[in-house]
C-alpha positions, 0 to 999 in steps of 0.5 A: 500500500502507498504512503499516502491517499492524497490526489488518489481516485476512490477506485485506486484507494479502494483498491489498495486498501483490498491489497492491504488486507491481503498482504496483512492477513495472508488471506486470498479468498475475497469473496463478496459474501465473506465477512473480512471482504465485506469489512473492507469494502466498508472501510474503503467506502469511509477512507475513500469518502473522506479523501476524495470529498475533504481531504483531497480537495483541501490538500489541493488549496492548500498549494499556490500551483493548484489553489483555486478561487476563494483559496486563492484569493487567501493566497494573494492576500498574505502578500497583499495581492488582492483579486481585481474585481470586474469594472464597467467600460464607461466613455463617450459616444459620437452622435450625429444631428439634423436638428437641435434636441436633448438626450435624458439621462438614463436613455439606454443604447444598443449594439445591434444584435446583441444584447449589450447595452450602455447607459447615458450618465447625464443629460445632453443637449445637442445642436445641429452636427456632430457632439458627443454622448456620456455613456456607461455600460449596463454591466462589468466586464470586457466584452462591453469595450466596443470596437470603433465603428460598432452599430448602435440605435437608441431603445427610444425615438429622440427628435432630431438625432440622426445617427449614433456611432462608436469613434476611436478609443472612446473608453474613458474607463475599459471594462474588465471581468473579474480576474482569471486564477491564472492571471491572479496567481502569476502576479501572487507568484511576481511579488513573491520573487519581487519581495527583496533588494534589487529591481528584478523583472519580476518587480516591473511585471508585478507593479504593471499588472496591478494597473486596472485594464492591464491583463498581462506584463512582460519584460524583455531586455532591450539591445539598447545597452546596460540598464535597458528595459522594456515592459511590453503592456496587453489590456482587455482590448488587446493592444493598450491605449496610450493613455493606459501606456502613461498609467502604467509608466507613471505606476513604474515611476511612483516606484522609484524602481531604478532604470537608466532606459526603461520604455513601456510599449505595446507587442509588436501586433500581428493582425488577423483577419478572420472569416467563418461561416456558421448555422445557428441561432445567433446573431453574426454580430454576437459571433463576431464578438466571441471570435474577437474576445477569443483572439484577444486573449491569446496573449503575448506569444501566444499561438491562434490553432485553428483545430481549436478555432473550431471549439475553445471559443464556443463555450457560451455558443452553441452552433449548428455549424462552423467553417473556418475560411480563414486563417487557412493555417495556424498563427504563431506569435513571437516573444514579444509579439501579440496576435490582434484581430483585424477584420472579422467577416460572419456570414451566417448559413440559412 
């Protein structure tokens, strides 16, 4: 018999125990109906329940490479890494008038065919031409970070109001979801070997991942000389903002990390246009948004299969059909390299 139960299934810890009395009491008939078989199997039942039900399960938490969700959190918490909670996206649209007219506050606008909706923060009052809307979304999480140029319509008829659009980097506040386990126990892992004198890379990767609307860091050394560093920055839209950029050098700076040459940048991008064709019931614009959500969170160096283009993303989806036309093979980002969508066509098969 092993030393120890722990991490093993109810049948293998069954077995062993049957093994044990065997070995124990030199007894080799086992049969169902016999008293010391039956004496086993009870205790296999009871040493088995409490492993794989409480024990296994705390043993599990109980390590930071396999903890998991409120465990985690605990983890963080004795370095003072704190989960990052979801946030919702917030800015301004684009609007565009024939005529004088106001916008209410509490007016809602939807992207068409989803179900994502954004709510107006204040009372607007528009003249003839272009102005711009306060919004923010009904809902945390990332999904609600509109590409620009994203259709939208009022739910209301507002007099004199011609058209609604999404314009270029108009997130004042990205939305986020919750943080990911992955995500929070590499920053838990980061301040522990960043914990100590010096300025090592962990230290820069840590302090730029904390940053709201930062999903991942990475340190590369830079050919530029001795001190040189550069910290590449992905956010929950892929490639950061420069605004998010500036947020991130300014954390570093508040530091007091010491660089002689440190620049904070986007991954060098490698865009990818994708097109499929699908049966189901959803929409194409609801299609679109999970294609794009997926390739986002790739990651730096990260590697688009398309075998798994076919499944990974379709979690939430349930579709009738998928074809994938393009691309045509698998897309493989370098080092310091991050795979963006480009343009994304959904036609859907009736």
């Amino acid at each position: 018999m092993s030393d120890s139960w722990i991490d093993k299934s109810e049948e293998e810890i069954r077995e062993e125990i049957i093994q044990w009395g065997k070995e124990e009491t030199g007894l080799t008939n086992m049969k169902s109906v016999g008293v010391l078989r039956a004496f086993l199997e009870v205790l296999a039942r009871t040493a088995s329940a409490a492993y794989v039900s409480y024990i296994n399960p705390v043993y599990k938490q109980a390590n930071l490479d396999t903890a998991t969700g409120f465990w985690l959190s605990l983890w963080g918490m004795l370095v003072g890494v704190t989960r990052k909670k979801a946030v919702k996206a917030a800015g301004s649209f684009a609007g565009q008038a024939f005529d004088d007219g106001k916008i209410k506050k509490g007016t809602w606008i939807i992207t068409e065919g989803t179900a994502l909706r954004f709510k107006v923060t204040s009372d607007t009052l528009f003249y003839a031409g272009a102005f711009v809307i306060p919004v923010e979304a009904e809902l945390e999480g990332s999904v609600y970070n509109l590409t620009p140029g994203t259709s939208l319509r009022a739910t209301s008829v507002i007099q004199g109001l011609s058209s609604l659009s999404v314009p270029e980097e108009w997130t004042e506040t990205l939305g986020t979801d919750e943080e990911t386990d992955a995500s929070l126990r590499s920053r838990i892992k980061d301040k522990w070997k960043s914990i100590g004198e010096g300025n090592p890379p962990s230290k820069y990767e840590y302090i730029a991942a904390t940053v709201t609307g930062v999903v991942s860091a990475k340190v590369i050394r830079t050919p530029r000389g001795f001190g040189s560093m550069d910290v590449l920055i992905t956010s929950v839209e892929g490639l950061p903002s420069s605004a998010l950029l500036t947020i991130v050098r300014d954390a570093l700076d508040a530091y007091g990390l010491v660089c002689r040459d440190l620049i904070v940048r986007a991954p060098e991008a490698i865009i990818c246009d994708v097109e499929v064709e699908y049966g189901g019931d959803y929409s194409e614009a609801e299609v679109e948004l999970v294609l794009r959500q997926y390739i986002i969170s790739l990651g730096i160096e990260g590697k688009l299969e398309i075998r798994k283009l076919y499944t990974e993303p379709w979690v939430d989806l349930v579709l009738d059909s998928l074809e994938i036309i393009s691309p045509a093979r698998d897309i493989e980002a370098g080092e310091n390299e991050l795979i963006v969508p480009g343009t994304v066509t959904v036609t859907k098969v009736v």
